[in-house]
N, C-alpha and C positions, 0 to 999 in steps of 0.2 A: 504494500500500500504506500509506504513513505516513496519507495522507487516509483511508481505510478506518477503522485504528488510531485517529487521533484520534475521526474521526464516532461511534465504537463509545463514549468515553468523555466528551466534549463533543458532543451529538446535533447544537444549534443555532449549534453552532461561534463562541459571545460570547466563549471566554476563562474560561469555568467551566465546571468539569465537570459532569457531570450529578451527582455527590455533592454538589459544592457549590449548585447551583443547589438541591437539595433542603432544604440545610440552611437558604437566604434565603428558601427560596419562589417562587423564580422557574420559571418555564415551560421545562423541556428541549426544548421545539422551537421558540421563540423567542426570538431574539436582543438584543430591544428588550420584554421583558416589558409595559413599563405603554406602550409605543408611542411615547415622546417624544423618540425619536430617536437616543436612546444607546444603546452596547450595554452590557447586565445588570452584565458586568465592570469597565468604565470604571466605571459610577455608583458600583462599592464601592469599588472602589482608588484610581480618578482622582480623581474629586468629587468623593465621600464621600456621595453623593446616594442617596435609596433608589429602587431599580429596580421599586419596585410602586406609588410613588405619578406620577402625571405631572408633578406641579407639588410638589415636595419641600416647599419653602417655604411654598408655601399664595399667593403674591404674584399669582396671574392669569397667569402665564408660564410655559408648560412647561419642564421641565430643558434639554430641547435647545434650543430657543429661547434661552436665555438664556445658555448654554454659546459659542452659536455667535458670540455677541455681545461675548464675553467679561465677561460676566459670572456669579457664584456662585450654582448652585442652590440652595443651603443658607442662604441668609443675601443680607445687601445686601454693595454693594460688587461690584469687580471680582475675578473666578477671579485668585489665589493658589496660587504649587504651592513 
């Protein structure tokens, strides 16, 4: 029932609702909108990465790529929280 409940208000189950995924622009049925291996929510909260570009920075490395490596989508250097 709770699964039911959430699927009715977050479709793709990332962590944003479907109001909020309307408001970034991201996909209510997928979870990983620009496909780089994060999920939509992570990229805005964790990040700070945008979930519709692949490669945030523009550097040739996708956000997940780079994440996984510990390194910042957003900038050079290593992920800082």
């Amino acid at each position: 029932k709770a699964f039911d409940t959430l699927s009715q208000t977050d479709s793709d189950l990332d962590g944003l609702t479907n109001v909020e995924e309307k408001k970034y622009g991201t996909n209510t049925l997928k979870s990983d909108t620009d496909g780089d291996g994060l999920l939509d929510k992570d990229e805005i909260t964790i990040y700070h990465s945008d979930p519709l570009k692949l490669d945030t920075d523009s550097d040739g490395r996708n956000d997940g790529y780079e994440v996984r490596r510990g390194y910042s989508p957003v900038g050079r250097g290593k992920l800082v929280f």
